[in-house]
C-alpha positions, 0 to 999 in steps of 0.5 A: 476845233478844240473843246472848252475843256480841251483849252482849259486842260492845255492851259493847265499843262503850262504850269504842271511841271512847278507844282508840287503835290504836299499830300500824303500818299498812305498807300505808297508809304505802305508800298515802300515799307513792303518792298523795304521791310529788310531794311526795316526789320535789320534796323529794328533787330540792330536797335533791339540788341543794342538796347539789350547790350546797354541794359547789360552794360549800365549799372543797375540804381535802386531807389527806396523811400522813406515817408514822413508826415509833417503834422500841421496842428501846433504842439502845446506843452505849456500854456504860453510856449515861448517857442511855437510848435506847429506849421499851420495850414501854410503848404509853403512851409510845408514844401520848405521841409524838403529843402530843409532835408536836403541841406548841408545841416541835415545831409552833414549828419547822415555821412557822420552817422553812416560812415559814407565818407569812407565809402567810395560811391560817394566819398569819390576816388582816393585820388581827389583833393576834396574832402571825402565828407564833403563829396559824400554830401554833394553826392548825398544830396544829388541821389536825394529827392523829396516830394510831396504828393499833392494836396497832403503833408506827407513828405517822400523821401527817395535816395538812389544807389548802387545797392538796394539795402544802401538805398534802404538804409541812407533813406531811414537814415535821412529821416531820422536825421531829418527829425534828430535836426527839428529836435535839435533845432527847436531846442536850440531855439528854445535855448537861445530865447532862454539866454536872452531872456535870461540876459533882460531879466538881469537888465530888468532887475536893475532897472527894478531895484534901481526903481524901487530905490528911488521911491524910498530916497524920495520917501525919506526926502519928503518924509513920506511914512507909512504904517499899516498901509496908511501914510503917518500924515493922513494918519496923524490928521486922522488921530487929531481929528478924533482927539478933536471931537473929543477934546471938545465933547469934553470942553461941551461937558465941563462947561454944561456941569460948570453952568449946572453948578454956578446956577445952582450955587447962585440960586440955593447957595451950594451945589449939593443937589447938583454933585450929590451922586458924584462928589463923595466930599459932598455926599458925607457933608450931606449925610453929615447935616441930615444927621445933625439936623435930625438930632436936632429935631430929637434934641428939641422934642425932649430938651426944649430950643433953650437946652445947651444941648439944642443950641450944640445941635444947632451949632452942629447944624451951621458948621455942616452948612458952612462945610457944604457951601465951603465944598460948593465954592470948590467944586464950581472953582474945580469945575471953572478949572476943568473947563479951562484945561478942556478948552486949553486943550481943545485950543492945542489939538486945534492948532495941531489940526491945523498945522498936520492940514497943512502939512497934508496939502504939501505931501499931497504934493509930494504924493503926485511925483511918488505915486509916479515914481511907484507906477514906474517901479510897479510896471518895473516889477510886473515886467521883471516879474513876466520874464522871470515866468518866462525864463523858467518857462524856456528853461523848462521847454529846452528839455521838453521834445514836442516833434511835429513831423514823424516817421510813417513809412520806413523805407524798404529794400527795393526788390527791382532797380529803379534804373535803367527801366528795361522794359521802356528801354527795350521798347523805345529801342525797338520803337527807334530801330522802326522809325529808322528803319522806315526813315531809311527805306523813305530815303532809299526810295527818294534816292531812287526816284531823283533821277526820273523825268516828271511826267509833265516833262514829256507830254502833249497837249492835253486835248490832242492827247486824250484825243489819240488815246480814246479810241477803239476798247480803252482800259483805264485804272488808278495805282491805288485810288479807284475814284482817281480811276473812275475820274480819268475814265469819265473824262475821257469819255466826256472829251470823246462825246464833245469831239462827236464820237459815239462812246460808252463808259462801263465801270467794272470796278471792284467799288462800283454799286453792286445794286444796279443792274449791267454788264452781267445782266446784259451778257447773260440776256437777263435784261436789254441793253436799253434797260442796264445802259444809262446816260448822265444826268450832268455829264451826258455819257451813257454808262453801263454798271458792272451789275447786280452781286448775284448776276456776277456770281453765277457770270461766267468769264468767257462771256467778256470777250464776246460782250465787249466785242459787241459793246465795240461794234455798236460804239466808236469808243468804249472806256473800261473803268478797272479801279485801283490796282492796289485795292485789288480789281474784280475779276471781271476788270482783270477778264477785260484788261486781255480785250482792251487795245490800250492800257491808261493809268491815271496818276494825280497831277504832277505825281509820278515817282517811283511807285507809279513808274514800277506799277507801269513797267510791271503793267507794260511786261505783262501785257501787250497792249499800248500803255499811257499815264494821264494825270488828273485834276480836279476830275479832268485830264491836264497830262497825257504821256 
C-alpha cells in the first residue's frame, strides 16, 4: 500500500513534464561562462580592437566655450529712456537669448566676420549649388550650442570643429557677434522710435499751430483783447468803475462847496468867509475893504463923519462891498456850474458803465468757447512740447551704448577632443564584446541541451521509485544548492520509515552545524551512539550530524568505512547527505561517497539541462556505484530516474 506521500508525489509526476522552471539558476550562469570563457574573452578582445580601430578612424571634435553674463538690472542713462534696457527677473527671457544667438541674424554676421564661406568644413564642397555662406550658417548653427547653467543668467556658448583654435576662435566670434547684434538692435530701436516720434511731432505741430490760429480768429471775431494779461473789456469795466467813484466823489464835492456857498451868500449876503482861503479875487476884495474901512476909522478920528474926505472912505467902503457880493454871486454861479459838469459827467461814465457790463456779459460768453479753444490749444502744446523732450531724448540715445550682456569668460583652445570620448568608448566597447560574449556562450549551451530528454520524460512512479532506491548505504548530493541536497535525503528517509524499515539520515555536508556532536565523535568513541544520534521532532527520523569542528579536525579518514559498515548493520537504510557538488564537499562526504551503494543527485523539478547532465556522466565515470536523479519540490521527491 502506498503512502500518503507516496500518492501525492505520483499525482504530481503527471503534470511535470509541462512545468517550466522561471528561476534564475546563478551557479549554472557561473558554470557556463567558466566552461565558455574563450568564447567570452574572443568576443571581448574582437570589441576592444574594434573600438581602438574606430577611435582611429573617427575624426577628432573639439569643442571651446565662450561664456556671457546676460545682466538682468535695467541700464539707465537718461531719466526717461524711450527704449528700456534691462531683462528683469524674467529667466523666459533670459533662455531666448540662446535662440537669439543661434539665429541667422547673428550667425550671418559671424561667417562675414571669419570668412567661413570659403572654408570647406562649413562652406561644403565646391560641387554644391547652394550658396556657400548659406551652408556656412546651416552649419554654424548645427555645431552651436548654448546653454544655461541652472539657476543663473550666464549663458555657454559651445562650437565644435575639426580643429581646436577653430572651435576657440568661432566661439569669441559669436559672442562678440552676439553682443555687436544687441547693440545694433537696441539702436535701431532707438532710431525707429526717434523716426516716428519725429513723424508725430510734425502731425502735432499742425495740429498746434492750427490750435493756436483759431483762438485768435475767434479773438478778432469776438474782439476778445488783452493787454498785460487782462481782457480790454474787464479792464475798460475796471477803468470806468474807478472813474465812477471819482466822477461822483467830485459831484459829492461840488454840491457839498455849492451848498456851503448858497447858504452863506443867503445868510451874510456874500461868500467871503466861505471861499477867503481859495479865491485870490476874493481874497483881495477882502483885503481891499479892510483897508478902506480902516481908513475910514482914521479918517473919522481926525476929520470928523462930515469930512469930504470920510464920505470918499465911506464911498470906497460901499464900491469894495458891492465888488464882494458881485464875487460872491459869481462864485455860487461857478460853483452851480461845476456841479453840473460833475454831475454831467458822473451821468456819462454811468451810461458807459452801463453799457461796458453789458458788453462784459456777452464776452463772458464768448469767453466759454475761448477758454475751450485755449485748453485744446494749450493740451496741444503740452504734448507737442513732450515729444519734442522726447525726440531729442531718442536722438541723443541712438549714439549712447548701454549693453546688458558682456563677455565673462573667452573661450579657450581646448587641449583634448571633445569627441569621440576614448575612454567611455573603449570601455563601452569592451562592455559590449562581454555581453556578447556571454550571450554567445548562453546560446551555445541552449543549443546544446535542446536535444536532451526532460527527466519527467523517463521516470517512474515516484513512490516505487524512491522505494528501489532507498536501500542498503544511500549517497545523496545537489549540483550546487546543498539545502536541495539536504531536502532529497530527508525525503528519502522520511518515505523509507513510512514503508516500515529501519533508516538513519547522517548529514555529512560541508554546511551542516559544526556545533553538535556526531559521526566524528562516534567514530572516535568519544561519545555512544545514543548520545550523537537524534530523532526529528516533526519528521520522526533519526538523524546523525557530522560532528563538532574540533572531533573533524583531529578524525582520521580510514574510520569512515568501518563506521558506516557499523551504521548499515545496525539499520536497514542509511541515506548520506553529501551537499552541493559545486560548494565543494567536506572530506568526510568525498571519504563516504567509496562506501556508498548507490549515488543520487537531486535536481529542482522539472530541471535537468546540460549542466546537470554533464555533472552526472562525470559522477557516472568516476565511480562504480548506480547513479539516479531524483527531482524535488517543495521538500518532497515528485521524479525518480
Amino acid at each position: 500500500m502506498q503512502t500518503p506521500q507516496a500518492a501525492r508525489s505520483q499525482g504530481r509526476s503527471a503534470a511535470a513534464g509541462t512545468r517550466v522552471d522561471t528561476s534564475v539558476d546563478l551557479p549554472g550562469l557561473i558554470d557556463t561562462l567558466i566552461r565558455r570563457r574563450k568564447i567570452i574573452a574572443f568576443c571581448t578582445v574582437l570589441f576592444a580592437g574594434l573600438g581602438f580601430l574606430g577611435l582611429f578612424l573617427i575624426s577628432p571634435r573639439y569643442t571651446a566655450t565662450a561664456r556671457i553674463l546676460i545682466d538682468p538690472r535695467e541700464q539707465r542713462v537718461m531719466q526717461n529712456e524711450v527704449v528700456q534696457q534691462g531683462f528683469g527677473t524674467d529667466m523666459a527671457l533670459v533662455e531666448s537669448q540662446g535662440e537669439v544667438i543661434t539665429s541667422e541674424a547673428v550667425l550671418k554676421r559671424v561667417v562675414k566676420n571669419t570668412g567661413l564661406a570659403t572654408d570647406r568644413e562649413f562652406a561644403g564642397s565646391a560641387a554644391s549649388t547652394q550658396d556657400p555662406s548659406v551652408n556656412a550658417i546651416e552649419a554654424l548653427a548645427a555645431a552651436t550650442k548654448v546653454a544655461r547653467p541652472e539657476n543663473t543668467y550666464v549663458l555657454e556658448i559651445s562650437v565644435t570643429t575639426k580643429e581646436a583654435i577653430k572651435s576657440a576662435r568661432l566661439a569669441n566670434a559669436v559672442a562678440a557677434a552676439y553682443l555687436e547684434y544687441q547693440a545694433d538692435t537696441t539702436a535701431g530701436t532707438a532710431r525707429d522710435v526717434s523716426t516716428s516720434i519725429r513723424d508725430r511731432l510734425s502731425q502735432l505741430q499742425t495740429e498746434l499751430r492750427k490750435s493756436e490760429e483759431e483762438v485768435e480768429a475767434f479773438k478778432r471775431e469776438h474782439n476778445v483783447s488783452q493787454s498785460e494779461g487782462q481782457l480790454l473789456g474787464d479792464r475798460s469795466l475796471t477803468d470806468l468803475a474807478t472813474r465812477q467813484s471819482a466822477a461822483q466823489a467830485r459831484a459829492n464835492e461840488a454840491k457839498a462847496r455849492l451848498d456851503v456857498m448858497q447858504a452863506a451868500l443867503k445868510s451874510r449876503g456874500d461868500v467871503a468867509a466861505v471861499v477867503a482861503d481859495t479865491d485870490a479875487t476874493m481874497v483881495a476884495l477882502r483885503t481891499q475893504l479892510a483897508e478902506a474901512q480902516r481908513n475910514l476909522a482914521e479918517l473919522q478920528q481926525v476929520l470928523g463923519p462930515r469930512h469930504p474926505q470920510v464920505a470918499a472912505a465911506r464911498g470906497q467902503i460901499a464900491q469894495a462891498q458891492a465888488s464882494i457880493r458881485a464875487e460872491s454871486a459869481r462864485l455860487v454861479r461857478s460853483a452851480q456850474d461845476d456841479y453840473r459838469a460833475s454831475m454831467d459827467a458822473l451821468d456819462g461814465i454811468n451810461s458807459s458803465l452801463a453799457s461796458a457790463k453789458t458788453n462784459s456779459f456777452d464776452t463772458n460768453k464768448d469767453l466759454i468757447k475761448l477758454r475751450e479753444l485755449q485748453r485744446k490749444a494749450d493740451s496741444d502744446k503740452v504734448v507737442y512740447e513732450a515729444f519734442l523732450v522726447r525726440a531729442k531724448e531718442t536722438a541723443e540715445q541712438e549714439n549712447l551704448s548701454t549693453p546688458n550682456a558682456r563677455v565673462i569668460g573667452a573661450a579657450a583652445v581646448p587641449s583634448a577632443p571633445a569627441f569621440p570620448p576614448r575612454a567611455p568608448m573603449l570601455l563601452a566597447a569592451i562592455v559590449l564584446g562581454l555581453f556578447i560574449g556571454i550571450l554567445v556562450a548562453i546560446l551555445r549551451d541552449l543549443a546544446a541541451g535542446r536535444s536532451n530528454v526532460p527527466l519527467a520524460t523517463a521516470t517512474a512512479p515516484a513512490g516505487k521509485a524512491e522505494m528501489a532506491i532507498a536501500s542498503g548505504l544511500v549517497t545523496v548530493a545537489s549540483l550546487r544548492d546543498p539545502l536541495l541536497s539536504r531536502q532529497a535525503a530527508l525525503a528519502l528517509a522520511r518515505d523509507a520509515l513510512s514503508s516500515g524499515r529501519n533508516v538513519i539520515l547522517v548529514d555529512l555536508a560541508a554546511d551542516a552545524p559544526a556545533d553538535v556532536a556526531g559521526f566524528a565523535e562516534l567514530a572516535t568513541g568519544r561519545m555512544p551512539a545514543s548520545d550523537v544520534i537524534k530523532i526529528g521532532r516533526t519528521s520522526g527520523v533519526q538523524m546523525l550530524g557530522a560532528g563538532r569542528k574540533d572531533a573533524l579536525a583531529e578524525f582520521p579518514l580510514e574510520r569512515v568505512g568501518p563506521v558506516l559498515t557499523a551504521i548499515s548493520d545496525e539499520y536497514d537504510d542509511v541515506v548520506v547527505n553529501l551537499g552541493a557538488f559545486n560548494s565543494g564537499l567536506s572530506t568526510l562526504a568525498e571519504a563516504s561517497t567509496r562506501y556508498s551503494q548507490h549515488l543520487i543527485m537531486a535536481v529542482n523539478e522539472g530541471e535537468f539541462g546540460p549542466r546537470e547532465e554533464h555533472a552526472a556522466k562525470m559522477l557516472a565515470a568516476n565511480s562504480d556505484t548506480a547513479l539516479s536523479v531524483v527531482s524535488v519540490e517543495d521538500g518532497d521527491i515528485v521524479q525518480a530516474a
